[in-house]
C-alpha positions, 0 to 999 in steps of 0.5 A: 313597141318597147323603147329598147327596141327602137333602135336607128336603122342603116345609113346610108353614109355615101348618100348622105355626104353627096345629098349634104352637098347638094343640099347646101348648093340648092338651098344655100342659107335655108339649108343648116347643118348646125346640131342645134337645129337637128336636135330640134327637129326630132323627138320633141315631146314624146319619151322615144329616144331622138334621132336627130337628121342630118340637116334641115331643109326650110321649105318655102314653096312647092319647087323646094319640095320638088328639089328636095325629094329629086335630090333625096331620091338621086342619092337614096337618102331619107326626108322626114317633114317636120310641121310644129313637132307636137307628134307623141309617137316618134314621128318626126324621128329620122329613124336612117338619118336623113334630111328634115324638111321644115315647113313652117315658113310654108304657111300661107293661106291660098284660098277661102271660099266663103261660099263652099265653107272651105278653104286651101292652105300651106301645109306649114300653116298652123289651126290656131294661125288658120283661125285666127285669118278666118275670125271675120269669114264667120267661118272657123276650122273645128279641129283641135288636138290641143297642141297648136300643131300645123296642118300638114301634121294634122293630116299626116298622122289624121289628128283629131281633138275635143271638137271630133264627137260633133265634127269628125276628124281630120279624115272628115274634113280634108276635101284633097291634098296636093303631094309631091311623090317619089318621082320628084312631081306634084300631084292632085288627090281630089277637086274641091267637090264635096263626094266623089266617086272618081277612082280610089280614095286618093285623099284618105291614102294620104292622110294618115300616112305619117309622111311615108308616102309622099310629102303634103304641099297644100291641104284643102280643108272643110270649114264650119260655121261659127256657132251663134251660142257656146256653152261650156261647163263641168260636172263630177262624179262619184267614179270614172264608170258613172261619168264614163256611163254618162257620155255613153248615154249623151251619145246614145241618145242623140244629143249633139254635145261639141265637146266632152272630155273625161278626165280622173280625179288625179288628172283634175288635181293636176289641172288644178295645180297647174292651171289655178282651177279650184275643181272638186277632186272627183272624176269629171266631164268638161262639156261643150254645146254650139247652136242657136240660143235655143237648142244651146239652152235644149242641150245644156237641160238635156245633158244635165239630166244624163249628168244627174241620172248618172250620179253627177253633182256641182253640174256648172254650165255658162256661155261666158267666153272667159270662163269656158276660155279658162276650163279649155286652156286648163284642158288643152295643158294637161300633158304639161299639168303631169310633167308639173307633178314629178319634174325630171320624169319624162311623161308617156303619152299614149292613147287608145279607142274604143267603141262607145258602149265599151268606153266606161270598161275599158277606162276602169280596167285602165285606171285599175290597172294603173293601181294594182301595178304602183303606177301613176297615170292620170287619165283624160279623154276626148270621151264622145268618141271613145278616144282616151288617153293615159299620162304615164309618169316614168322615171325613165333613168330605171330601167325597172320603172321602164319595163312597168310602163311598156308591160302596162301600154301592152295590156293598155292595148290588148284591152283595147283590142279585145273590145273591137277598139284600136291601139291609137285614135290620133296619135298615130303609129310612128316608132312606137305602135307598130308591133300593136299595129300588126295585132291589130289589122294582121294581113292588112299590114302587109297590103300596107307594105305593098302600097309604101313599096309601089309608092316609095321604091326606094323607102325615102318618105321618113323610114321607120314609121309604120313599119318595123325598119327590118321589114321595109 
């Protein structure tokens, strides 16, 4: 959606004096008003304009939750959780004004089943806070989107990361959810049981939902196993298609890579201005393998001859912690390596996937797209499951360079969609995809619009987000 086109949607002024009011009694001190703390709490790192709430409400526990949403929906006024704001695609935006319900004083871990290789935590709860309390379980949670986001985030936009290839998404590995819905009560998705066949989906429903359907109180979580053996490196190659035609190969032919990521020659050189890397300036493919001692040896020789069949050079593996620790990091920063290259232009994150076998056209289309229209765009990829994104550089003060950015994301995802891909693999939709959302499913939007009106009557779960604000 062009950025002229998100625009704030009607307030309910009437609602939002009482709700105010009300608020400040039930909450007292955890409640705030105070415009730096609404302005914290909206647009955070992608380029959609902010649209700050009216207040922010620190949750602390269920029966907030509960208070929140019965006095939201007495007054017919919005709430949009908040969990570490690293949403790309203006989720966390009160599009209506309304109310931000913080949850990261809502972050302690239930439970750990050690036995069952799961564990129940507060939505607030962040991965890297997660991991770090389940370092001595020999357990680990393996999704990582990069951002250090919280739990209830990463299921509500269904994040997933460099580890989806071997490990899935947040779809993958939520077992069930506790939600608070429209009425103001809690309710359960799902027991602990690995399958189930008990009625609809319940679980999936709500991930993915960007908070328009209920509010997140408690996630429980599938955990893995920490691998005995890690091994990590990088490999160059003459273009974007041989690497991209490497990791095409690497998946076809069963190797079970953890991790590999994609990335352009002008997304290295950013990595290494940014991060201290000395890395050859050439296309790239930063990989990663968990196992045993053995099949971590099988896996490294395995990939690296796909490597050097697809043209690589400079192929480096290693199972040292720092070293690998130091190519990650690199990895994990690249939206702020691009923001390093023009400061005071604002960066457009936005992805798009593909099925595999159409990874490497897609990519090269993409970068030489980028070349032919003058735009700067370095591109990177969780590339084993034809996921890909583009930073693009904008100077978003020219409203020519703007229009430039918004024609490139349309045919950045028309070529998605002429591929059988779709218009984000894990950012989400939010403000920002919904007109390409509706290319992409039709009918099945308005199925959708059916759901969030019988579950949300009175449109208080972050409105504006999915769906178009004039079409509920």
């Amino acid at each position: 959606m062009g950025i002229s086109k998100i625009k704030p949607g009607i307030r309910n002024e009437t609602g939002i004096a009482a709700a105010t009011s009300a608020y400040a009694e039930a909450f007292g001190p955890r409640f705030s008003t105070a415009q730096a703390y609404r302005n914290q709490h909206c647009h955070t790192t992608t380029w959609v304009p902010p649209q700050p709430p009216d207040g922010v409400i620190f949750i602390q526990g269920v029966e907030d939750v509960k208070t929140a949403v019965r006095i939201a929906s007495d007054h017919r006024v919005p709430l949009v959780p908040f969990g570490a704001g690293s949403s790309l695609e203006g989720q966390v935006n009160a599009a209506c004004g309304g109310f931000s319900l913080d949850f990261s004083r809502m972050n302690r871990v239930l439970s750990v089943n050690t036995e069952d290789l799961d564990c129940t935590v507060e939505p607030g709860l962040t991965r890297e806070e997660l991991n770090t309390h389940l370092r001595d379980t020999g357990l680990f949670f393996p999704i990582d989107p990069g951002a250090n986001a919280s739990i209830g985030g990463m299921t509500s936009t269904r994040a997933s990361g460099t580890n989806a290839v071997r490990y899935g998404t947040m779809k993958d590995n939520v077992l069930a959810l506790t939600v608070v819905t429209a009425n103001g009560e809690e309710i359960r998705t799902a027991r602990r049981a690995r399958k189930s066949s008990a009625g609809y989906d319940l679980t999936r429903l709500f991930v993915g939902a960007e908070g328009t359907l209920g509010v997140i109180t408690s996630v429980t979580l599938r955990l893995q196993g920490i691998p005995e053996e890690i091994a990590g490196g990088y490999c160059t190659f003459p273009s974007l298609k041989h690497a991209s035609e490497a990791v095409i190969m690497t998946i076809q032919l069963g190797i079970p890579v953890a991790r590999i990521e994609l990335m352009n020659a002008p997304q290295v050189a950013a990595c290494n201005a940014y991060s201290g890397l000395s890395l050859p300036v050439q296309p790239s493919l930063f990989v990663e393998f968990h196992g045993s001692p053995a099949s971590v040896a099988l896996q490294v020789e395995a990939f690296g001859e796909v490597a050097r069949d697809n043209g690589a050079t400079g192929y480096v593996a290693t199972s040292n912690a720092e070293e690998r620790a130091k190519i990650w990091k690199a990895r994990h920063n690249v939206f702020w390596s691009v923001k390093a290259l023009a400061p005071g232009k604002a960066v457009l994150a936005t992805d798009v996937c593909v099925p595999i076998s159409r990874l490497a056209d897609c990519v090269t289309e993409t970068e030489a797209d980028l070349d032919a229209h003058g735009l700067e765009g370095p591109i990177v990829g969780h590339a084993g499951d034809g996921n890909f994104h583009v930073s693009l550089i904008v100077d978003d003060k020219d409203p020519s360079e703007i229009a430039r950015a918004e024609a490139f994301i349309e045919r950045l995802n028309a070529r998605a969609l002429a591929m059988d891909g779709t218009c984000t693999g894990e950012h989400g939709i939010g403000q920002g995809k919904q007109e390409f959302l509706e290319a992409e499913l039709g009918g099945g939007v308005e199925l959708m619009r059916q759901i969030k009106t019988a579950l949300d009557p009175l449109n208080i779960f972050n409105p504006g987000k999915i769906f178009a604000l004039d079409r509920g």
